[in-house]
C-alpha positions as CSV (number, residue, x, y, z in Angstrom):
1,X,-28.1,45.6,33.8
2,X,-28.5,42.1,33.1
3,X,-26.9,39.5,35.7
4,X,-24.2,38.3,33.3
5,X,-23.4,41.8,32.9
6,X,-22.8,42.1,36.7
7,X,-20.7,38.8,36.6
8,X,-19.1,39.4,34.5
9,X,-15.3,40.7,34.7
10,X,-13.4,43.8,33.0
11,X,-10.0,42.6,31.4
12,X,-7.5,45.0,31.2
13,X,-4.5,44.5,29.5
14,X,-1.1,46.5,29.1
15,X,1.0,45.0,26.3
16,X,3.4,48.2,26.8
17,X,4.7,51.1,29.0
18,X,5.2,49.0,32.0
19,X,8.9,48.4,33.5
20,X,9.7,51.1,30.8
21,X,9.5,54.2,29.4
22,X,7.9,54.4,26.1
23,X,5.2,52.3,24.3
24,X,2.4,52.9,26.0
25,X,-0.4,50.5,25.0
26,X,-3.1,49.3,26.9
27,X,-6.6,47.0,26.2
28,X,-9.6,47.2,27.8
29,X,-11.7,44.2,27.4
30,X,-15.6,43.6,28.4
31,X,-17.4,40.6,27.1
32,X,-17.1,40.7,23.2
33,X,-15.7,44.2,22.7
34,X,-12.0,45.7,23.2
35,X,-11.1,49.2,23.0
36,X,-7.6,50.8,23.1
37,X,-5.9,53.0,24.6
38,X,-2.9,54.7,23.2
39,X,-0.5,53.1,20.8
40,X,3.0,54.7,21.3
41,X,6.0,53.4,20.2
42,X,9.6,53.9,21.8
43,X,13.1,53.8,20.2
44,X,16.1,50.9,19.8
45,X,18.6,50.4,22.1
46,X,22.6,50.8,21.2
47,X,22.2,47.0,20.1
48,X,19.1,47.1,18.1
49,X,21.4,47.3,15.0
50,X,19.3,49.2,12.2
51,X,16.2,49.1,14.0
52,X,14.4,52.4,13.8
53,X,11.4,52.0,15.6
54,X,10.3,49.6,18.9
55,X,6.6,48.6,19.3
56,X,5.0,45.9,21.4
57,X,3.5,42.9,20.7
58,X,0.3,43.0,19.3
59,X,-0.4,39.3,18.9
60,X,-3.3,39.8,21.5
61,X,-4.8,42.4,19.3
62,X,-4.3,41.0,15.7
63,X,-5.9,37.4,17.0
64,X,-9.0,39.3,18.6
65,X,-9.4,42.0,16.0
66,X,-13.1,41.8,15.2
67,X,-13.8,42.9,18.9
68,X,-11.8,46.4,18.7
69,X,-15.0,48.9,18.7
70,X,-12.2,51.9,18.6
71,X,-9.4,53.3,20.4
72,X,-8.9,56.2,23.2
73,X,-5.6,58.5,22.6
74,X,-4.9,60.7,25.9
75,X,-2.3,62.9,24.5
76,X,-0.2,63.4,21.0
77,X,3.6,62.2,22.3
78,X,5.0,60.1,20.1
79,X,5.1,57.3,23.0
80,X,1.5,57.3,22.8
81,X,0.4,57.8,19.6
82,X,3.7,56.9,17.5
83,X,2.6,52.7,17.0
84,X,-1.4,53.8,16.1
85,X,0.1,54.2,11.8
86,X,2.1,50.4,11.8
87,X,-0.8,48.9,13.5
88,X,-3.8,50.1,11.2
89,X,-0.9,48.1,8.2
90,X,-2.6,45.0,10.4
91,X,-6.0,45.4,11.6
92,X,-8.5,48.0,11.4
93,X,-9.7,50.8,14.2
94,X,-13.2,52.0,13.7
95,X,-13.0,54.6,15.1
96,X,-10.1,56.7,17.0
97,X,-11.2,59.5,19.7
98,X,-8.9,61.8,20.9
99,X,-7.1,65.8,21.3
100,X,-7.6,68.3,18.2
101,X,-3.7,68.8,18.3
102,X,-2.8,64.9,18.5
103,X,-5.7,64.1,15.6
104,X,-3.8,66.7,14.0
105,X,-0.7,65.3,13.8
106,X,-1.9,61.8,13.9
107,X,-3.8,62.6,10.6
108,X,-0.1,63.3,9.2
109,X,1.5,59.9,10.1
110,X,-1.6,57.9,8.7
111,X,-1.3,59.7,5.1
112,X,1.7,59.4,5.0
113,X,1.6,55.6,6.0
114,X,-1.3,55.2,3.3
115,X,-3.8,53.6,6.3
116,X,-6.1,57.2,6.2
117,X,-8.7,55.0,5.2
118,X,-8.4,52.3,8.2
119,X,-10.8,54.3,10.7
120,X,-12.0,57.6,11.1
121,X,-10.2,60.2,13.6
122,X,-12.9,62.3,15.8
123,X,-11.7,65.0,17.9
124,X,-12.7,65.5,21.4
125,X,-13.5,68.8,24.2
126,X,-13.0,68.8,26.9
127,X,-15.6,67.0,29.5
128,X,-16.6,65.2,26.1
129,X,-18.5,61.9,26.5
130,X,-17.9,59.6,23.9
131,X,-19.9,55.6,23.3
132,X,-16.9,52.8,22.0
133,X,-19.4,50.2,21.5
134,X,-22.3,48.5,23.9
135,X,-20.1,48.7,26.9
136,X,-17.7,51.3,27.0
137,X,-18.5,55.1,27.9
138,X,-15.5,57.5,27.9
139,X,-15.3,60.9,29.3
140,X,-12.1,63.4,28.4
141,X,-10.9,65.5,31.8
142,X,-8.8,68.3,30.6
143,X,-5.2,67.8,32.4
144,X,-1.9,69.7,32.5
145,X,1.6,67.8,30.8
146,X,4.3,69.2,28.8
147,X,2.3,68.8,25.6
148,X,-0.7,71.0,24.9
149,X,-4.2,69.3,24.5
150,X,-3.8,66.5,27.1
151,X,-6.1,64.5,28.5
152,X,-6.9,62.6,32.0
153,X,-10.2,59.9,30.9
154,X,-13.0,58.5,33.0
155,X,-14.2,55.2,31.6
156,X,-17.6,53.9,32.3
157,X,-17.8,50.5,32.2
158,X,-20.7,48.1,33.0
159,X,-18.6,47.5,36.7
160,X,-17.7,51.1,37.3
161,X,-15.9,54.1,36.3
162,X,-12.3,53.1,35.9
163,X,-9.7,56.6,35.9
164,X,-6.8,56.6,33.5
165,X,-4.6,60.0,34.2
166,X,-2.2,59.6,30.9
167,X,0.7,61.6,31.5
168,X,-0.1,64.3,34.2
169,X,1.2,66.5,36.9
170,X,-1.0,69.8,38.5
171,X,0.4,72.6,36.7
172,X,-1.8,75.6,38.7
173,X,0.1,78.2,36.4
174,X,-0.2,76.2,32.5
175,X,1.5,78.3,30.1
176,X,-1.6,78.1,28.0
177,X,-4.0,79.2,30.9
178,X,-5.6,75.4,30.3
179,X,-6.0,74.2,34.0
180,X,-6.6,70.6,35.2
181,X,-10.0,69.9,35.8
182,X,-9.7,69.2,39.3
183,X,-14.0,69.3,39.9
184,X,-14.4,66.9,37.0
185,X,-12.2,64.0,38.9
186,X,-13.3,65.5,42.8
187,X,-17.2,64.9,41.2
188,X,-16.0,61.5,40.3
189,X,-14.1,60.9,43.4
190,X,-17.5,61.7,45.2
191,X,-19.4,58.5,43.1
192,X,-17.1,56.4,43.8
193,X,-13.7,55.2,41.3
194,X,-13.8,51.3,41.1
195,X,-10.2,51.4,39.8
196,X,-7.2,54.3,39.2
197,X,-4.7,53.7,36.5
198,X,-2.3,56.4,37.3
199,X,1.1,57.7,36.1
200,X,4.2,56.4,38.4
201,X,7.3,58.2,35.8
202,X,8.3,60.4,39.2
203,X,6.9,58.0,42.2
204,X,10.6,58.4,43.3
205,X,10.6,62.2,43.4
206,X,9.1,64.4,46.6
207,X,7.1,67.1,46.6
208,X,5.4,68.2,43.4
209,X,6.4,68.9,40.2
210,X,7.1,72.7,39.2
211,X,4.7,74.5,37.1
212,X,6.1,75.0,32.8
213,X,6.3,78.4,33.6
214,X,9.0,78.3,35.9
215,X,11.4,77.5,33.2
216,X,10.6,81.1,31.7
217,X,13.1,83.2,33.8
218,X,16.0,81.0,33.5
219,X,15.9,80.9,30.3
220,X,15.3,84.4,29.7
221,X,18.7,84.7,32.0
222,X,20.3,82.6,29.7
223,X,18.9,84.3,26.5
224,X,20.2,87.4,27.6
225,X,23.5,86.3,28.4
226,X,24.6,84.7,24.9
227,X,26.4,87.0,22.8
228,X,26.4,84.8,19.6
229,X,24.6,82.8,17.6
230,X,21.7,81.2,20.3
231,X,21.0,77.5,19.8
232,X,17.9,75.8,21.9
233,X,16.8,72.0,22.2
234,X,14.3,70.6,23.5
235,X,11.5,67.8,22.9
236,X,9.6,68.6,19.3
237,X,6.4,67.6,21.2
238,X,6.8,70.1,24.4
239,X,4.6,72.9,23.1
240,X,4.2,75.0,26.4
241,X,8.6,75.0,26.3
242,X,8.5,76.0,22.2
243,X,5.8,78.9,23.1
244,X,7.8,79.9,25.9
245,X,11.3,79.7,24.0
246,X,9.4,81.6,21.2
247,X,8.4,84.3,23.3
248,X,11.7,85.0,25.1
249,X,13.3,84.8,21.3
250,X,10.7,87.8,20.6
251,X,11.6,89.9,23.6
252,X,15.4,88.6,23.0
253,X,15.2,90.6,19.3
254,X,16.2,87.2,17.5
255,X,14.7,85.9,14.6
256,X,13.7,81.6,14.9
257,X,14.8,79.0,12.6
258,X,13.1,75.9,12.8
259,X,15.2,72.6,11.8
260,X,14.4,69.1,12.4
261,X,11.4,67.8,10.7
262,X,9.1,66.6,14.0
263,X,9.9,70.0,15.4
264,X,8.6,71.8,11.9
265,X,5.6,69.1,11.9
266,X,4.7,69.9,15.2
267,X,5.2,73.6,15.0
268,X,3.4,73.9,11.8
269,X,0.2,72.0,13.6
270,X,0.6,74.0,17.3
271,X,-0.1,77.4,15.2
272,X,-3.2,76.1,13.1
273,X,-4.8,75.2,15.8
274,X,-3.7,78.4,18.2
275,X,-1.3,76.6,20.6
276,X,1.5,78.6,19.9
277,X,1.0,82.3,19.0
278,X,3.7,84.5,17.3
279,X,4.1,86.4,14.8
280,X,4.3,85.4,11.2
281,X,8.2,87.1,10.4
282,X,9.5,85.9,13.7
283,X,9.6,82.4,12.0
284,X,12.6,82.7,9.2
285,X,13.9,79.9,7.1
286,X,17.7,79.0,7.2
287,X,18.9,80.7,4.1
288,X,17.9,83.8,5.0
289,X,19.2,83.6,8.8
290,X,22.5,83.7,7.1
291,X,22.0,87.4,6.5
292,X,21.4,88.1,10.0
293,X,23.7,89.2,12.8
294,X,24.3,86.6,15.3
295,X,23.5,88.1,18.0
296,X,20.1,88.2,16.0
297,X,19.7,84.7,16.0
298,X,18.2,81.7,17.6
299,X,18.3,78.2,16.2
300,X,15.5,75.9,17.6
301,X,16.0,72.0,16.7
302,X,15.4,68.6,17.5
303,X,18.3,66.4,19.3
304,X,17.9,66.9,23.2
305,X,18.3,63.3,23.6
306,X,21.5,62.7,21.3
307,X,19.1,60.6,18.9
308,X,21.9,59.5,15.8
309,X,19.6,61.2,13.1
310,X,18.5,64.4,14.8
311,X,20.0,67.7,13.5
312,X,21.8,68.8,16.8
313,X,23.5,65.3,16.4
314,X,24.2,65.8,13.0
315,X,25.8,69.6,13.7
316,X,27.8,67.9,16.7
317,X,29.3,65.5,14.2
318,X,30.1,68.4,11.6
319,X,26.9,66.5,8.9
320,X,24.6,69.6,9.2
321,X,24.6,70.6,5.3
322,X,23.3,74.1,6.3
323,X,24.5,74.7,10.1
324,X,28.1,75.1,11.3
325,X,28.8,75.3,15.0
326,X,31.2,78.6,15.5
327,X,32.9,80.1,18.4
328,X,30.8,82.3,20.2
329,X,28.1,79.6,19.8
330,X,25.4,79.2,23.1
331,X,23.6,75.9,22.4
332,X,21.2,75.2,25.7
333,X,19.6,71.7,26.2
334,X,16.3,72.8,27.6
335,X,15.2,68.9,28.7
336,X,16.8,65.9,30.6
337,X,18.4,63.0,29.1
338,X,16.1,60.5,29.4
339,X,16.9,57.2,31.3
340,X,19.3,54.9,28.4
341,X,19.9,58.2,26.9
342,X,22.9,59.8,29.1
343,X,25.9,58.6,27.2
344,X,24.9,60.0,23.8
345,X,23.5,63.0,25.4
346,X,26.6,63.6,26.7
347,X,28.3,63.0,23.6
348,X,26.9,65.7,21.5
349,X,27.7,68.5,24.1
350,X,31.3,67.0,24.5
351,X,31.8,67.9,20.3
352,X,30.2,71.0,20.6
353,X,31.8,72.4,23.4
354,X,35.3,71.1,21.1
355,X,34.2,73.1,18.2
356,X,34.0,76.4,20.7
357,X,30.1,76.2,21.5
358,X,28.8,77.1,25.4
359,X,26.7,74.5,26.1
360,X,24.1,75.1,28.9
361,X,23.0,72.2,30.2
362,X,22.2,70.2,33.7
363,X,19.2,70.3,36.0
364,X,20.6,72.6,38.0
365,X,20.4,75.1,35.5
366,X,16.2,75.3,35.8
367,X,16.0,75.2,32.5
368,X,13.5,72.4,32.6
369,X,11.0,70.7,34.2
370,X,9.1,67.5,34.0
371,X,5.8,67.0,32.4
372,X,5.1,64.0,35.2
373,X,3.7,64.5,38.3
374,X,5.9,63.6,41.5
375,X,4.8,62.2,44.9
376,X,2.6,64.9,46.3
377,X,1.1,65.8,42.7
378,X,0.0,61.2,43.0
379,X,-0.9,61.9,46.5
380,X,-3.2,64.6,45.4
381,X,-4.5,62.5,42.1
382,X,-5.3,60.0,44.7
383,X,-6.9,62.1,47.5
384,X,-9.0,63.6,44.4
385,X,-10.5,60.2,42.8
386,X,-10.2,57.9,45.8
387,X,-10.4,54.7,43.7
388,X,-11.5,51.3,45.6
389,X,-8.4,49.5,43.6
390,X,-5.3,50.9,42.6
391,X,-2.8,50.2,39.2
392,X,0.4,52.2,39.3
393,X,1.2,52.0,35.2
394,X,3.5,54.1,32.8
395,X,6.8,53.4,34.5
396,X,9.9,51.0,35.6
397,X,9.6,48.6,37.7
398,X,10.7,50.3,41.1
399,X,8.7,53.6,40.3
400,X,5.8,50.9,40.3
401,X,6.5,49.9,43.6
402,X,7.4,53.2,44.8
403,X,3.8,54.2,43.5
404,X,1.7,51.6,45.3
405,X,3.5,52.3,48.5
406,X,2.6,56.0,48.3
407,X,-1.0,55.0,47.7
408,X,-0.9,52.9,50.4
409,X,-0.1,55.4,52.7
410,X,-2.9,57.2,51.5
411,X,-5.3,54.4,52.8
412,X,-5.4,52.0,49.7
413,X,-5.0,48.4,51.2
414,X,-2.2,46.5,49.6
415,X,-4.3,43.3,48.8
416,X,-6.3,46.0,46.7
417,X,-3.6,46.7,43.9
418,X,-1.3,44.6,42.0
419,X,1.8,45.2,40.7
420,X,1.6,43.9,36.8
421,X,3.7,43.6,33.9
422,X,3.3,43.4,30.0
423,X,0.9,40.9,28.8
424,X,-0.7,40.6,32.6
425,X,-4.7,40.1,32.5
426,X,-5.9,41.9,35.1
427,X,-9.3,41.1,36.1
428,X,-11.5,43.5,37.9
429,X,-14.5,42.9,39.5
430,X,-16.5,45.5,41.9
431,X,-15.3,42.9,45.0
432,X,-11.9,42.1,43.6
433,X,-8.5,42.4,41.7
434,X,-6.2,39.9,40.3
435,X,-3.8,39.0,37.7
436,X,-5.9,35.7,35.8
437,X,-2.8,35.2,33.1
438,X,-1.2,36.1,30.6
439,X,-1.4,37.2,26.6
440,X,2.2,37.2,24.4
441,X,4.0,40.1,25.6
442,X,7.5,41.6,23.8
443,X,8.9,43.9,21.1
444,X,7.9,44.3,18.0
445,X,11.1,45.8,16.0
446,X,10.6,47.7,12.7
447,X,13.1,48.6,10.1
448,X,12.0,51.8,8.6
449,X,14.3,52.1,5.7
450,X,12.7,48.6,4.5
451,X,9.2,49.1,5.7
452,X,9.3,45.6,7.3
453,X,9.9,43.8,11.0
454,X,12.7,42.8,11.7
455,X,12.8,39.2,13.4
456,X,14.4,38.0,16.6
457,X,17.2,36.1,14.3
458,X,17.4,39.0,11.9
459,X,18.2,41.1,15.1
460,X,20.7,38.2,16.4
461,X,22.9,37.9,13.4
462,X,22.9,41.6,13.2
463,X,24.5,41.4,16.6
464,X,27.0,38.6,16.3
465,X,28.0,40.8,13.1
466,X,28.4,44.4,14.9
467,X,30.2,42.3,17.9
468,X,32.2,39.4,16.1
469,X,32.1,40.7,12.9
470,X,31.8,38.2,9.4
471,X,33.9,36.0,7.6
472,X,32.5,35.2,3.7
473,X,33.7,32.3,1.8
474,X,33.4,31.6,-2.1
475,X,33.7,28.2,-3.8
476,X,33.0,26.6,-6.9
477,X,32.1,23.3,-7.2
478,X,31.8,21.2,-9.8
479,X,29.6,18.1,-10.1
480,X,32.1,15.6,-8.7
481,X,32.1,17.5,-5.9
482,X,35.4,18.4,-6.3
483,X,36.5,22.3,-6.1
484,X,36.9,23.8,-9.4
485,X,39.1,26.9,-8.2
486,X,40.7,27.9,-4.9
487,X,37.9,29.1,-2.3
488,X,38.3,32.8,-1.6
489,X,37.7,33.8,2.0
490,X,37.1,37.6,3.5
491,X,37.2,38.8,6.9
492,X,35.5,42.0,8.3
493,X,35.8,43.3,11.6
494,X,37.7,39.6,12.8
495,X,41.0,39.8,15.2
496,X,43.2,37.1,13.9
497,X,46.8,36.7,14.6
498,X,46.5,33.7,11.8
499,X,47.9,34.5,8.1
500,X,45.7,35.4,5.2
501,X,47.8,32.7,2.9
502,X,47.9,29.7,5.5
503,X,43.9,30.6,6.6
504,X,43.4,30.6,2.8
505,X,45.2,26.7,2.8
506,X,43.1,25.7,5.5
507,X,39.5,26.6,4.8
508,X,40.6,24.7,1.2
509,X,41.6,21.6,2.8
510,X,38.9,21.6,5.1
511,X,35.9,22.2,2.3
512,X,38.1,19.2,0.6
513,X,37.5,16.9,3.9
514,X,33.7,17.8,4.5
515,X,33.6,17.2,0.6
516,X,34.8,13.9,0.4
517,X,33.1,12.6,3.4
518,X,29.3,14.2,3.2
519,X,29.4,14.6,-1.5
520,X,27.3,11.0,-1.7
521,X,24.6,12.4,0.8
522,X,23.7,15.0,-1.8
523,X,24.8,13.3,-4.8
524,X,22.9,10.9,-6.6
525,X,23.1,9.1,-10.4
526,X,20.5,6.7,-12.1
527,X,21.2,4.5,-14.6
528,X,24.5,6.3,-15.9
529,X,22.8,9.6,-16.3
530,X,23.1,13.0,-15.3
531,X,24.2,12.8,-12.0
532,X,21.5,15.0,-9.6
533,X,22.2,17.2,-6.5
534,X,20.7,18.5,-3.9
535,X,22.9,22.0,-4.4
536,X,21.1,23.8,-1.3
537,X,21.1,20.7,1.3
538,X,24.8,20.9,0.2
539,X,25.8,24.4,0.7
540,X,23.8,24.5,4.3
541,X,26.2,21.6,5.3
542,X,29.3,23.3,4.1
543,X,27.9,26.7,5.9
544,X,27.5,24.9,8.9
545,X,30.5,23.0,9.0
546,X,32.8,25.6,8.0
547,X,31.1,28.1,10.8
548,X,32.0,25.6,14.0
549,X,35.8,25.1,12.4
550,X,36.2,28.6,12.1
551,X,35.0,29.4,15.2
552,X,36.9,27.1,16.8
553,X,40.2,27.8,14.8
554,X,40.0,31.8,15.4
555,X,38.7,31.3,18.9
556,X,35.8,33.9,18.1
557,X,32.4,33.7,17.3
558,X,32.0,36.0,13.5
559,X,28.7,35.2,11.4
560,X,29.9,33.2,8.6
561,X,28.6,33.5,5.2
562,X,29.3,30.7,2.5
563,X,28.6,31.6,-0.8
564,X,28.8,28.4,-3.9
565,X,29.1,28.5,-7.7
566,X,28.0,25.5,-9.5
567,X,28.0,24.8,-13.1
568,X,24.7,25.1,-15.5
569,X,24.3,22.2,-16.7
570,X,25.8,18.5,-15.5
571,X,28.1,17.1,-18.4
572,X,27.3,13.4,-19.6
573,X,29.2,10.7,-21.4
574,X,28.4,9.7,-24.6
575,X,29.2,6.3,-26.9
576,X,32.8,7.5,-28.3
577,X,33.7,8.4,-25.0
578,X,33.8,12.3,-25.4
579,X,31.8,14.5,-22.8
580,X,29.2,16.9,-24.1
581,X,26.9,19.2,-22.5
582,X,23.8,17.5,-21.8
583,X,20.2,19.2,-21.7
584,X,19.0,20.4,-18.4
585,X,16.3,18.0,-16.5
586,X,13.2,20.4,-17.0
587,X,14.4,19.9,-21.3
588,X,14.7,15.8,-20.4
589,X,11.5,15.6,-18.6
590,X,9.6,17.0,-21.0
């Protein structure tokens, strides 16, 4: 190793998944060459108006795109592989390494975003080593989550072997008999970890998280009990839960129909590559479950968060084209509203339970379980790997903290982890640990139906319409500047005790007053010809002045929209006096 190599210093840079849940994105940098790891994506908030999907800001990566040598994906959630289709729109990925079941479904989203051709997807085995350029050596430790095929990696760098868990917890009974690799990481734990990356989702949680198989028998207890039609929810993406919900529908004698598309997707991919087993007539398509007894029944679908399009939310709301909710009904939420979620969660069961469903719901229940690892499950990832320095990541801002405290009270000196944010550089060194700045950090905000971004003032005005609503106003002006017809004004969504004839009066009079006062800015005449206007300097005035007197008069704040009609063609005078139309200026000029 050459002695730049050793002075050199390993940049590692999260531009998402930290103080939140969702887009996890991270960059690992080493002299001239960058690889990735994991692109997820994560969804709008209640004020994101018509924003579909949320990614980070990949500035960073888009300005240093001829040093990406490939990309690492631990697992196929849609918070970690959900971004990877929008980014390849914007810079290439030689290559991308990763699970047989994410490649799988990964493979999916890039043909269908047309980008197939922007890298090539290689699937890894376990204990796999894979080479990302000169510097970069990456090893795939088999570990337990609530998706099948997941992945813990060990990357060698020219500094050391840096541990990144991905989402984890020590599942000792896996539904798929796929244990952790617990001697891969103790092996490594023995050489020495220069730096663990390591899940903090439950740092606020005791004890350890329970294994997917407890779930089983509560549900089975549920199963049994439903007389009707059976409805279960839960994550498309939680395999080990759909295998186990498949299972219980066997012994249960119901037949399984599939609906919402990520759960069909995901399904389709789980059984070509053997993750979930069943038989072939167990699987039944809607139209012919409506032949069936419902006691013979069991609906599987999307929707355990209350997401607007999903088809629970959709049967809630009475949209479902094919699925009615009935007395008799048992519809059971087999997951947890995630954090920002609650209220619509709680939404949906409210209108079922209204249209006569049971809804079975609440941790209490047992019904679910996590997919990350609590305190003692990091105390043990800890105890395992025994890393030199220490990055809680994938998490708030508290379970941060709460993270590095438990590792320091498993002997990890404070001064040897930091607590970073998006955009942070962290610089590591085999002696040392810092933050050394900062790259552009933020959201990224796509528009699906549209296949475009949609911009910080895009996003604004969307806002100020959804909370203040809009007030359009038409005029025609002539080239005198003088208003050829009354101006037309419409209000949506605006409180106003004011009426529509006296509002209509004044918005007149005061497009007369800005008129008169600003027409000679825009107006100009040479020589007793045509006169010439600058029609867009004008209507951007008149915008902006009518917006602050409306605001003011209606003591609100609406989005105001001016619209302006203007004649063709100017008219001009001619020798006798009379007017006629006059050619337009491209006609003179030439």
């Amino acid at each position: 190793m050459s002695k730049n190599e050793i002075n050199s210093a390993l940049k590692i840079i999260p531009l998402g998944g930290l103080h939140e849940i969702g887009k996890n994105t991270c960059v690992f940098e080493y002299d001239d060459e960058i690889i990735l790891l994991d692109a997820g994506l994560a969804f709008p908030t209640d004020g994101m108006h018509g924003v579909n999907i949320v990614l980070p800001d990949m500035t960073y990566v888009r300005e240093n795109r001829h040093k990406i040598k490939g990309m690492i994906v631990t697992h196929g959630h849609e918070d970690h592989i959900g971004g990877i289709a929008f980014h390849l729109k914007q810079f290439e990925i030689p290559a991308i390494y990763g699970p047989r079941l994410a490649m799988a479904m990964l493979e999916g989203k890039l043909e269908e975003a047309g980008v197939r051709d922007r890298t090539e997807l290689r699937t890894v085995l376990p204990r796999d080593v894979v080479r990302i350029g000169k510097h970069f050596f990456v090893e795939y430790i088999r570990n337990t989550h609530s998706i099948a095929d997941s992945f813990t990696v060990a990357i060698h760098t020219p500094l050391g072997v840096i541990i990144h868990t991905g989402d984890f917890k020590f599942d000792h009974t896996p539904v798929d008999g796929e244990r952790f690799d617990l001697q891969r990481l103790a092996e490594h734990g023995e050489k020495g970890v220069l730096c663990l990356m390591s899940d903090s989702t439950n740092s606020e949680v005791p004890g350890f998280t329970p294994s997917e198989s407890s779930v089983a028998p509560n549900l089975d207890r549920v199963f049994s009990q439903a007389a009707g039609r059976l409805f279960v929810t839960t994550f498309a993406s939680s395999v080990h839960r759909i295998n186990i919900i498949l299972q219980l529908a066997q012994k249960h004698n119901r037949v399984v129909g599939v609906v919402g598309r990520s759960m069909l997707n995901l399904i389709a991919h789980a059984r070509n590559l053997g993750y979930i087993k069943c038989k072939d007539d167990l699987l039944q398509p809607l139209n012919a479950i409506r032949n069936i007894p419902d006691e013979s029944v069991l609906i599987l679908t999307t929707g355990s968060q209350g997401e607007p399009m999903s088809a629970l939310t959709r049967i809630a709301n009475k949209e479902h084209p094919h699925i009615k909710i009935r007395q008799g009904d048992t519809v059971v939420f087999s997951a947890n509203p995630i954090p920002g979620n609650t209220i619509a969660v709680v939404n949906v069961i409210d209108k079922l339970m209204m249209q006569g469903a049971n809804v079975v719901y609440g941790r209490e229940k047992g019904i679910h379980v996590s997919g990350h690892g609590c305190q003692e499950d990091q105390k043990l990832m800890l105890a395992l790997t025994r890393p030199k320095f220490f990055l809680p990541v994938h998490g708030e801002h508290r379970m941060l903290v709460k993270h590095s405290q438990t590792a320091q009270s498993m002997g990890i000196p404070a001064e040897n982890m930091v607590i970073i944010q998006n955009g942070d550089i962290v610089e590591l060194t085999p002696e040392s640990i810092a933050i050394a700045g900062k790259v552009p950090s933020g959201l990224e905000l796509v528009d699906t139906s549209s296949s475009g971004m949609v911009s910080a003032k895009v996003l604004q005005e969307r806002q100020k319409m959804a909370e203040e609503g809009i007030v359009t106003i038409a005029t025609a002006i002539d080239w005198s500047g003088k208003l050829m017809a009354k101006p037309e004004i419409h209000l949506r969504g605006v409180v106003t005790s004011i009426e529509r004839s006296l509002l209509q009066k004044w918005v007149q009079q005061r497009i007369e007053e800005i008129l008169s006062v600003r027409w000679t800015e825009f107006a100009q005449t040479y020589d007793g010809e045509q006169p010439e206007v600058d029609w867009g300097g004008l209507q951007e005035v008149l915008e902006r002045e009518m917006a602050r007197s409306i605001r003011r008069e209606l003591q609100c704040q609406p989005s105001v929209t001016l619209l302006m009609q203007i004649p063709d063609e100017p008219p001009v005078k001619v020798a006798d006096g009379r007017r006629r139309r006059t050619r337009t200026a491209a006609q003179v000029a030439s």
